[in-house]
N, CA, C and O atoms as a GROMACS GRO file, in nm:
protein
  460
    1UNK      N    1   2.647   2.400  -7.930
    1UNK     CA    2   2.582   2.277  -7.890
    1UNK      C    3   2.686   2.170  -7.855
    1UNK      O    4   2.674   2.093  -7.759
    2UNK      N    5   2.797   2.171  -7.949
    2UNK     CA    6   2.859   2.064  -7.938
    2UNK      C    7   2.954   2.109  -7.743
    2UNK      O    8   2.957   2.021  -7.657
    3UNK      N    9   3.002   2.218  -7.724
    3UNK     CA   10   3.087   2.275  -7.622
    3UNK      C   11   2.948   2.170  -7.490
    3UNK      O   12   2.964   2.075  -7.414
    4UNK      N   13   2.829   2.254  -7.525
    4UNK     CA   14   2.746   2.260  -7.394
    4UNK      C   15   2.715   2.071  -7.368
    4UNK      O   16   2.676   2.026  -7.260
    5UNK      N   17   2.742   1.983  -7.491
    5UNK     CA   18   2.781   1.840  -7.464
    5UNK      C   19   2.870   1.807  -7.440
    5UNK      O   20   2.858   1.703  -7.374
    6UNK      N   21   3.024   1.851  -7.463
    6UNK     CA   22   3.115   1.784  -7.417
    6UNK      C   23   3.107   1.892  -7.240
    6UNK      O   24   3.166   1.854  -7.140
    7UNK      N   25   3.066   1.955  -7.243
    7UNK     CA   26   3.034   2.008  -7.035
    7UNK      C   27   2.934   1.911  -6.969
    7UNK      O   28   2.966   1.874  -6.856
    8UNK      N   29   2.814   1.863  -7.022
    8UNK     CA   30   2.800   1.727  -6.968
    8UNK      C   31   2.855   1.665  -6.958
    8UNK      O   32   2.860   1.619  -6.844
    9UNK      N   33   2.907   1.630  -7.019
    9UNK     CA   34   2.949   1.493  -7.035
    9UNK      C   35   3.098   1.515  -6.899
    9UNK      O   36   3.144   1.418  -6.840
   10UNK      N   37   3.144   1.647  -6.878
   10UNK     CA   38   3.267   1.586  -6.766
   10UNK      C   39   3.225   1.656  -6.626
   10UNK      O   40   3.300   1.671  -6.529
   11UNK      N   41   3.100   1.692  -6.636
   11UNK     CA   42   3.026   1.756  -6.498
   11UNK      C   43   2.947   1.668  -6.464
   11UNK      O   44   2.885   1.591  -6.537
   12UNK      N   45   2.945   1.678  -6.320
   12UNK     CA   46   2.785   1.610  -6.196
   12UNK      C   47   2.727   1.685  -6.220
   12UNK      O   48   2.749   1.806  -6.224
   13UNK      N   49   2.595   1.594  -6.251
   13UNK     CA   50   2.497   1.714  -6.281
   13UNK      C   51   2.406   1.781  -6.146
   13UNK      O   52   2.327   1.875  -6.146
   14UNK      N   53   2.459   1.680  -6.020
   14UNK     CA   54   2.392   1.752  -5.905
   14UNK      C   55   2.494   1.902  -5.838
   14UNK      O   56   2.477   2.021  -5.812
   15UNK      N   57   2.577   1.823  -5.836
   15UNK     CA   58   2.701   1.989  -5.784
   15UNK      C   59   2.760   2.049  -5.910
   15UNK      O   60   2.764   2.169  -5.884
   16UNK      N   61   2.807   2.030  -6.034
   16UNK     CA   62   2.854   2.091  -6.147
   16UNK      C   63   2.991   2.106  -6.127
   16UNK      O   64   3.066   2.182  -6.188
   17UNK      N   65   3.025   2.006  -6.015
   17UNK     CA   66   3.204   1.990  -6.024
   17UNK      C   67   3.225   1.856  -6.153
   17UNK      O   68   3.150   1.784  -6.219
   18UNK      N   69   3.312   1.869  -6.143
   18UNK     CA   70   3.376   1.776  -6.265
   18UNK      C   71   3.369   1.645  -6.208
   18UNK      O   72   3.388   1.626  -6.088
   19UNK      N   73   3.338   1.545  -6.300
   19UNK     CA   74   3.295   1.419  -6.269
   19UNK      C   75   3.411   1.294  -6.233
   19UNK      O   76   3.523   1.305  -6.284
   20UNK      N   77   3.392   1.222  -6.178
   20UNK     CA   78   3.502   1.129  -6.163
   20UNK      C   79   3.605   1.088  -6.284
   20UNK      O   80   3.722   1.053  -6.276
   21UNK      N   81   3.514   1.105  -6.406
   21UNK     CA   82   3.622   1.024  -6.544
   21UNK      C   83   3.675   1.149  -6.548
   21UNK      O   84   3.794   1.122  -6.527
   22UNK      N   85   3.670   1.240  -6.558
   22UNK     CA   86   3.703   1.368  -6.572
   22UNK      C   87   3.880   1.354  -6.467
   22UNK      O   88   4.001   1.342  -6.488
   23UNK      N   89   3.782   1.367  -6.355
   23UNK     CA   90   3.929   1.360  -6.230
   23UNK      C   91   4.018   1.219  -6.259
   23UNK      O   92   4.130   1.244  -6.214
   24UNK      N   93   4.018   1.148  -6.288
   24UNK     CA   94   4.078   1.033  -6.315
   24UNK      C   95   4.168   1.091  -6.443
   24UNK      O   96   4.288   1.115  -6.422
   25UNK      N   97   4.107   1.115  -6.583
   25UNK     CA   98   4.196   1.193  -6.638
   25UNK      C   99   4.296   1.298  -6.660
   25UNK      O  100   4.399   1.299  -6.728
   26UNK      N  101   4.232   1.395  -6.578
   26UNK     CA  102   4.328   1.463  -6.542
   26UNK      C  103   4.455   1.498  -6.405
   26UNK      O  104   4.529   1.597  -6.399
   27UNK      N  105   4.448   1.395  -6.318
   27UNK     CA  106   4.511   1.326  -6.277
   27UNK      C  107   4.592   1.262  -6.305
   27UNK      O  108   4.697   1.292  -6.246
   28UNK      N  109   4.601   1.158  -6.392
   28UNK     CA  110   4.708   1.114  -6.503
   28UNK      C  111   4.738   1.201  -6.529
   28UNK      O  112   4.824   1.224  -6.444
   29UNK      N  113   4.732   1.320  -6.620
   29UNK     CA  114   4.741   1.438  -6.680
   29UNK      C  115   4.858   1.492  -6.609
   29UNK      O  116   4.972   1.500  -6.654
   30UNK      N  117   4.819   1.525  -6.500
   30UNK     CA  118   4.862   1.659  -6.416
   30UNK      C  119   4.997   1.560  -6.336
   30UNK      O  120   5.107   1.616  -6.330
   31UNK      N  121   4.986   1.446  -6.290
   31UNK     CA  122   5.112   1.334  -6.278
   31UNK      C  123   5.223   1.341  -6.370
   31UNK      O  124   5.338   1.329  -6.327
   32UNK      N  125   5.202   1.358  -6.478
   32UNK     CA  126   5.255   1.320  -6.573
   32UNK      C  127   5.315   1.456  -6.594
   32UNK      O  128   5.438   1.456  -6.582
   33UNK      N  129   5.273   1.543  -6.615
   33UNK     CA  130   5.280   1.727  -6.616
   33UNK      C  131   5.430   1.734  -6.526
   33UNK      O  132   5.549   1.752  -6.556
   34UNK      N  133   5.346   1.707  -6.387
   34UNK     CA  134   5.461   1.734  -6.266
   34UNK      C  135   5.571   1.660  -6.246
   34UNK      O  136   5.667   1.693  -6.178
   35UNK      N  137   5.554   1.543  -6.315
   35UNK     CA  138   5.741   1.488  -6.338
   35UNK      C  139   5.780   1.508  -6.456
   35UNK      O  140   5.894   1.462  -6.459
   36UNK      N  141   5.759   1.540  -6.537
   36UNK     CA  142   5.808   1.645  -6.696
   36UNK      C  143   5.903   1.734  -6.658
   36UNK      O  144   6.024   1.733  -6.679
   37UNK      N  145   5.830   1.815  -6.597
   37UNK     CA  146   5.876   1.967  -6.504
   37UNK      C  147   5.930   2.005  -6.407
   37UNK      O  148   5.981   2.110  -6.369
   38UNK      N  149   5.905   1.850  -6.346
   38UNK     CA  150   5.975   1.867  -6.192
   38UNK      C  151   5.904   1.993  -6.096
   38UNK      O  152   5.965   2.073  -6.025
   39UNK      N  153   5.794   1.986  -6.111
   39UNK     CA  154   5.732   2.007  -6.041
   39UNK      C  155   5.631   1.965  -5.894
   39UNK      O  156   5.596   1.847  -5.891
   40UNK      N  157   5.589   2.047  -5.783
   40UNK     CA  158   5.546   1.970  -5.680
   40UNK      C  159   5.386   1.977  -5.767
   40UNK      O  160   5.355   2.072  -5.839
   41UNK      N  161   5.281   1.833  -5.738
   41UNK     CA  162   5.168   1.910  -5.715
   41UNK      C  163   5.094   1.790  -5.631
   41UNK      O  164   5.138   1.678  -5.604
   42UNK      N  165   4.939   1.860  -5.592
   42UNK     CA  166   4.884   1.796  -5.437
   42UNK      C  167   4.741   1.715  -5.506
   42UNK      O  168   4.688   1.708  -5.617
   43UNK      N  169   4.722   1.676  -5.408
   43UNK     CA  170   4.572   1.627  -5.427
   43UNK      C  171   4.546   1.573  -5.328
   43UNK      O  172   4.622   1.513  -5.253
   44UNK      N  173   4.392   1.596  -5.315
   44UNK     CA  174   4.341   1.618  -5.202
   44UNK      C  175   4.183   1.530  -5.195
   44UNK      O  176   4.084   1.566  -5.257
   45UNK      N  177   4.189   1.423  -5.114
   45UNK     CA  178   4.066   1.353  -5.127
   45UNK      C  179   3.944   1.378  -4.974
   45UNK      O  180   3.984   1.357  -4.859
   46UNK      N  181   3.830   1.415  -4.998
   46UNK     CA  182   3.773   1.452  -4.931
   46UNK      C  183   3.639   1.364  -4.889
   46UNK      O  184   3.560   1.340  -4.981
   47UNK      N  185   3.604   1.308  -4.744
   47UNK     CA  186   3.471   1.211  -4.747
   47UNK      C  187   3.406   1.252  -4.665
   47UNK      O  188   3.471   1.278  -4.563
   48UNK      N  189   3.251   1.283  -4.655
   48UNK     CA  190   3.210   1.331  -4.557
   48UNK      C  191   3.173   1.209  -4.463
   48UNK      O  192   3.131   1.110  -4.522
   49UNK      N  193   3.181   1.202  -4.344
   49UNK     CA  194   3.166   1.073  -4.283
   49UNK      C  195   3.062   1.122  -4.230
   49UNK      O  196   3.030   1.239  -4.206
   50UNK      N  197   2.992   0.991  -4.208
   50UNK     CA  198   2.832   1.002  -4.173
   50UNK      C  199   2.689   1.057  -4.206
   50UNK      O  200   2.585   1.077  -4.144
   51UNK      N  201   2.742   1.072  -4.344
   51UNK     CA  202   2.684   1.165  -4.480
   51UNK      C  203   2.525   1.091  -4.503
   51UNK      O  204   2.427   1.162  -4.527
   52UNK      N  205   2.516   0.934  -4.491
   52UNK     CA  206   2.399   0.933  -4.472
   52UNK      C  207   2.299   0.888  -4.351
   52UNK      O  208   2.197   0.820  -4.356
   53UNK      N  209   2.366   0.952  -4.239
   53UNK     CA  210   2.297   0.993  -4.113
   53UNK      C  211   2.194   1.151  -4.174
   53UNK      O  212   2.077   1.190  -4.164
   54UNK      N  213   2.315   1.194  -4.230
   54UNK     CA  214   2.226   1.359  -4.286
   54UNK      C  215   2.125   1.313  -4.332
   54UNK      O  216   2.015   1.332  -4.279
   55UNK      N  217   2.145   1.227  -4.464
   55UNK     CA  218   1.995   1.237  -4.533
   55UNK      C  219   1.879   1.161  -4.505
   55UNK      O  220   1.767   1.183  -4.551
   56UNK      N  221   1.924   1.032  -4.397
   56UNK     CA  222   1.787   0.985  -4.327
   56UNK      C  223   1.766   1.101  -4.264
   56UNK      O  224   1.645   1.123  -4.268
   57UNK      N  225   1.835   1.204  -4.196
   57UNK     CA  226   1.779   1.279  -4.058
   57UNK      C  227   1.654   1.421  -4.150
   57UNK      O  228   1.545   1.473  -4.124
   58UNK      N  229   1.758   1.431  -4.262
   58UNK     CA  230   1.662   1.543  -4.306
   58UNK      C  231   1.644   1.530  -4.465
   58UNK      O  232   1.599   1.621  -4.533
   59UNK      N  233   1.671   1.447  -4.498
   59UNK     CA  234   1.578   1.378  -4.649
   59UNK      C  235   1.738   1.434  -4.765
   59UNK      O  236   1.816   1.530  -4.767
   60UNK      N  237   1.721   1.331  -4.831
   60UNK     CA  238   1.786   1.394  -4.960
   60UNK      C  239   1.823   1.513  -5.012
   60UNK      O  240   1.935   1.560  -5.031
   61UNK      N  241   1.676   1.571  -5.041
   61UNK     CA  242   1.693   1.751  -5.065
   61UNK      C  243   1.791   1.818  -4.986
   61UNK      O  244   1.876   1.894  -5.032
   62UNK      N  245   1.774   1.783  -4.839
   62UNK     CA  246   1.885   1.878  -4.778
   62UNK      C  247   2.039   1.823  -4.810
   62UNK      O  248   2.142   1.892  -4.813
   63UNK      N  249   2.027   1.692  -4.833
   63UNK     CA  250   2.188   1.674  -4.816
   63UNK      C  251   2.260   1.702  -4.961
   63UNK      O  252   2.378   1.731  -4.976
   64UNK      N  253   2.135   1.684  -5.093
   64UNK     CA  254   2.178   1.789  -5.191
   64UNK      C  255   2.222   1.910  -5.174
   64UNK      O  256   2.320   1.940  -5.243
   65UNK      N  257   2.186   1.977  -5.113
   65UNK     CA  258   2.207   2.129  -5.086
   65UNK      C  259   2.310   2.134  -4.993
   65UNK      O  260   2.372   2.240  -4.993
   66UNK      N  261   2.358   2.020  -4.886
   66UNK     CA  262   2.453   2.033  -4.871
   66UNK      C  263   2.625   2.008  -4.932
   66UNK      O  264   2.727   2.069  -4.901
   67UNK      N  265   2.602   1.877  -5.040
   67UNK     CA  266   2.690   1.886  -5.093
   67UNK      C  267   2.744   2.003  -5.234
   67UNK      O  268   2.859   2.026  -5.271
   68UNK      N  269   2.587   2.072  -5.301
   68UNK     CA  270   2.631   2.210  -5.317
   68UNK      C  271   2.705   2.271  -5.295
   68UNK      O  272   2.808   2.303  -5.356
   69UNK      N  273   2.649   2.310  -5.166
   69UNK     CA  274   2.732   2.438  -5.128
   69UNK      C  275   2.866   2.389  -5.071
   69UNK      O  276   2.960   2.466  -5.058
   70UNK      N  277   2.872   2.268  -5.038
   70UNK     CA  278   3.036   2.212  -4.998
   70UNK      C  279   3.105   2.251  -5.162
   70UNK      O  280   3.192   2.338  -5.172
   71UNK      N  281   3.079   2.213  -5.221
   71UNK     CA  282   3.129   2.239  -5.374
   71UNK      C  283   3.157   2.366  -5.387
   71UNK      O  284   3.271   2.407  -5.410
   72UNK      N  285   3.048   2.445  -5.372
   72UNK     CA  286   3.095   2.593  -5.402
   72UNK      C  287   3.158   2.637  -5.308
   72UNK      O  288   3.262   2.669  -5.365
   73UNK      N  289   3.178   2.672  -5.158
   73UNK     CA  290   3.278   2.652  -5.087
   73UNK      C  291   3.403   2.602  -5.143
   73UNK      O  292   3.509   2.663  -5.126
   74UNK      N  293   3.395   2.500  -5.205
   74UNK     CA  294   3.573   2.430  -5.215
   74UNK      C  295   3.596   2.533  -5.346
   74UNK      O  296   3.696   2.604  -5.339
   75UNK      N  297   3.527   2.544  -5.443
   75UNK     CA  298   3.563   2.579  -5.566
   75UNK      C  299   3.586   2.776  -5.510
   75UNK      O  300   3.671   2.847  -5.563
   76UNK      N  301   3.524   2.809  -5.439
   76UNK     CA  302   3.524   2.966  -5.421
   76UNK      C  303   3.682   2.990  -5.369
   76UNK      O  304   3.747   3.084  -5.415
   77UNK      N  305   3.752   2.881  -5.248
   77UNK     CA  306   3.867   2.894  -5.256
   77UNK      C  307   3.991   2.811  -5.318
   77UNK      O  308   4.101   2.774  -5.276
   78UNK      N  309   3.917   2.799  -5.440
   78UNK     CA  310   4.042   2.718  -5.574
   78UNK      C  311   4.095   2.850  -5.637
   78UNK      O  312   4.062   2.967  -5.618
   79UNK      N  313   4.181   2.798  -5.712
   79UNK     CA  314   4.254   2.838  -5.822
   79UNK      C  315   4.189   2.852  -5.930
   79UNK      O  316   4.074   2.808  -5.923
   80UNK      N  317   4.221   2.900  -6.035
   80UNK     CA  318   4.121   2.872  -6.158
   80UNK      C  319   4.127   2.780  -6.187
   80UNK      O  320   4.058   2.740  -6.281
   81UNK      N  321   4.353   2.674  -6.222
   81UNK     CA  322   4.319   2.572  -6.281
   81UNK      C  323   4.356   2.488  -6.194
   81UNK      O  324   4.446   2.409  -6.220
   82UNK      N  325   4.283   2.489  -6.052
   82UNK     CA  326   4.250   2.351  -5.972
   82UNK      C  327   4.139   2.289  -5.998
   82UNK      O  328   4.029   2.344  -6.004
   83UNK      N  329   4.160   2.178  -6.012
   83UNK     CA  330   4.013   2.077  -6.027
   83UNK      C  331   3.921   1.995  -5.894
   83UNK      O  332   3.967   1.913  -5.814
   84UNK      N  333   3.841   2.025  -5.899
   84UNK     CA  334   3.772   1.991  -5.771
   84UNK      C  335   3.649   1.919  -5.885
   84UNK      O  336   3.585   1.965  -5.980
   85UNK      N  337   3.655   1.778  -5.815
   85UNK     CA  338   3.565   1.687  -5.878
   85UNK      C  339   3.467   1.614  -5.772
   85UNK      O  340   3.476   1.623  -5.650
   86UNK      N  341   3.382   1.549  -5.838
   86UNK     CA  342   3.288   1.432  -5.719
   86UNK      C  343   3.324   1.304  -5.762
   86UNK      O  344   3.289   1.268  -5.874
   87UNK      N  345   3.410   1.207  -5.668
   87UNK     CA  346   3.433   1.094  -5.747
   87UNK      C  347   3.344   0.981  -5.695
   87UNK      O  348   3.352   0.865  -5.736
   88UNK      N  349   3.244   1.031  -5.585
   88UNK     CA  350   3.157   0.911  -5.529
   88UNK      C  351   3.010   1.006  -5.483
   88UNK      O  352   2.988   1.118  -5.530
   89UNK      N  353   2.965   0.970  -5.433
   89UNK     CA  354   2.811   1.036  -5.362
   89UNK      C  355   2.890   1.117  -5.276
   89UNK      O  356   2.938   1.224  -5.313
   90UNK      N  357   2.905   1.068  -5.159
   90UNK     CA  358   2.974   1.228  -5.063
   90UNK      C  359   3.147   1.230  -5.065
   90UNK      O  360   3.220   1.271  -4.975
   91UNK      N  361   3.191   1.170  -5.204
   91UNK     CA  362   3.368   1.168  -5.184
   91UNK      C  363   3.354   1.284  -5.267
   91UNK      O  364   3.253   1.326  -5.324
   92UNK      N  365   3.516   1.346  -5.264
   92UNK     CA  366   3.548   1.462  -5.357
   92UNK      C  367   3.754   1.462  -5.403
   92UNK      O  368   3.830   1.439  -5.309
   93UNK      N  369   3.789   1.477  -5.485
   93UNK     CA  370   3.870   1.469  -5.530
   93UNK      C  371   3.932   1.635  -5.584
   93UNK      O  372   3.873   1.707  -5.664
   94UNK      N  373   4.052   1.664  -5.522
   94UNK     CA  374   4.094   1.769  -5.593
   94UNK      C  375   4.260   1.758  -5.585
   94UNK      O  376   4.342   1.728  -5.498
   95UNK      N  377   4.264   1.805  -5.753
   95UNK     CA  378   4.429   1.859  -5.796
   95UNK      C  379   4.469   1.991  -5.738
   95UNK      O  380   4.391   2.078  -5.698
   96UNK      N  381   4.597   1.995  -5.740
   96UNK     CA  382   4.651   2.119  -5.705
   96UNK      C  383   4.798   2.155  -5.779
   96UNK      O  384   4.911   2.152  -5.730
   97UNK      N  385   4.755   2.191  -5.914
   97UNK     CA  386   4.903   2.219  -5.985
   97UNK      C  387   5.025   2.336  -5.927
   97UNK      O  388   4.999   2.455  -5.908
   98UNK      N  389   5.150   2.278  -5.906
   98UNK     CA  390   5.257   2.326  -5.851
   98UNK      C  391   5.288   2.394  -5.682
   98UNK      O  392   5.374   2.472  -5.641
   99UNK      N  393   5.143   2.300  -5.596
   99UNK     CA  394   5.135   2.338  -5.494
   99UNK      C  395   5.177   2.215  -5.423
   99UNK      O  396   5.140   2.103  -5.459
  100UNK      N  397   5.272   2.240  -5.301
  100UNK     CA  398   5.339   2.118  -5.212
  100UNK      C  399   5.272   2.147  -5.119
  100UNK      O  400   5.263   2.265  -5.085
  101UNK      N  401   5.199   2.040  -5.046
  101UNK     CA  402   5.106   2.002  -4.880
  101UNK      C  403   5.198   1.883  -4.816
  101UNK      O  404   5.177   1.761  -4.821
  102UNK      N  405   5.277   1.932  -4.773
  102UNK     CA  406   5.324   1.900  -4.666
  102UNK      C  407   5.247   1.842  -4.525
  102UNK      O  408   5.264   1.750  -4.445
  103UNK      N  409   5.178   1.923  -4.539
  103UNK     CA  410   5.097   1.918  -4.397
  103UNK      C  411   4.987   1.764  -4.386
  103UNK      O  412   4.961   1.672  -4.309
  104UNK      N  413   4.949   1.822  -4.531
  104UNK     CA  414   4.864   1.718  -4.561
  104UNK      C  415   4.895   1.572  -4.553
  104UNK      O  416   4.822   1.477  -4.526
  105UNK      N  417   5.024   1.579  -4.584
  105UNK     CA  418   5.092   1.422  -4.578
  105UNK      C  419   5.102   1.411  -4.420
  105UNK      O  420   5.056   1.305  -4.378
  106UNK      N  421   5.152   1.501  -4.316
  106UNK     CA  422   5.188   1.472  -4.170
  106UNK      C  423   5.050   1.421  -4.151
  106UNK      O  424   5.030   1.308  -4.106
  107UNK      N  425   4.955   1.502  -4.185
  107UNK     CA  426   4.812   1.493  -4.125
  107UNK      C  427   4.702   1.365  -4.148
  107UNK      O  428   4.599   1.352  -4.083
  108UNK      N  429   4.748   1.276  -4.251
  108UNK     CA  430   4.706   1.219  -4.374
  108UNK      C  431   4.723   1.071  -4.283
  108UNK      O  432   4.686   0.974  -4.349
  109UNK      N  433   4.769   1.038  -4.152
  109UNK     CA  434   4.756   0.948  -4.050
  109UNK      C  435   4.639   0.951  -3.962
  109UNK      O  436   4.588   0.855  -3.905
  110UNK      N  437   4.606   1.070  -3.958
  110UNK     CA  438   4.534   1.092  -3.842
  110UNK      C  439   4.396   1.094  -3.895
  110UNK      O  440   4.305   1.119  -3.816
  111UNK      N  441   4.363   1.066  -4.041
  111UNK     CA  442   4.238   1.091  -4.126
  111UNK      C  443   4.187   0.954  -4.110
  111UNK      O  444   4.250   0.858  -4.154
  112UNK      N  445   4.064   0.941  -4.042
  112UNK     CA  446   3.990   0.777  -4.049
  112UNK      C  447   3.922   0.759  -4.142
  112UNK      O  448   3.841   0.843  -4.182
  113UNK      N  449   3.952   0.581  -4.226
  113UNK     CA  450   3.940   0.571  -4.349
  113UNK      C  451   3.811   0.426  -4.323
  113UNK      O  452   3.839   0.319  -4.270
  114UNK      N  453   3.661   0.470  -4.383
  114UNK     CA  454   3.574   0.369  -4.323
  114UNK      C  455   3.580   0.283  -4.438
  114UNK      O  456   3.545   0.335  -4.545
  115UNK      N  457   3.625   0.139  -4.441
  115UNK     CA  458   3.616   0.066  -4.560
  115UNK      C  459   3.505  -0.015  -4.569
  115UNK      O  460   3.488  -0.084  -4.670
   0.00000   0.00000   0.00000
């Protein structure tokens, strides 16, 4: 009982990725890890833009089901101990212990940021 409360408590309960306090903590965590060790590691922030064009166009339910299966998608090609979290309605947050993205940083200009 006590396990299946502390798994609420760091899961969305709509996708069952790990929740923002969750990613925020272990983030610190995993920061802190990778200059200990001298290690590389990544993270990776994800927004769907125009996310609620989806759910006026086809109601809530669907855009639940779409951020689902975006979840299981991301998590099917993780690591075991990568963390893939929800830190907003359609944002997503993921660690990547001892992995360098390079790319991601070249690319990380060309990503439009709606404030």
């Amino acid at each position: 009982m006590r396990a299946q409360k502390y798994e609420e408590s760091i899961r969305d309960d709509l996708t069952e990725a790990y929740n923002r306090r969750f990613f925020r903590l272990t983030l610190t965590h995993e920061l802190a890890f990778a200059s200990r060790h001298k290690l590389p590691t990544s993270v990776a922030l994800i927004d769907l833009d125009h996310f609620k064009q989806t759910n006026d166009r086809f109601g809530h339910a669907a855009g639940d089901r779409v951020l689902c299966a975006l979840v299981g998608k991301i998590i099917e090609g993780s690591r075991t101990d990568d963390v893939v979290a929800r830190i907003g309605g359609e944002e997503f947050g993921l660690t990547f212990r001892g992995a360098q993205c390079r790319s991601g940083i070249r690319c990380s200009g060309a990503l439009k940021r709606n404030d």
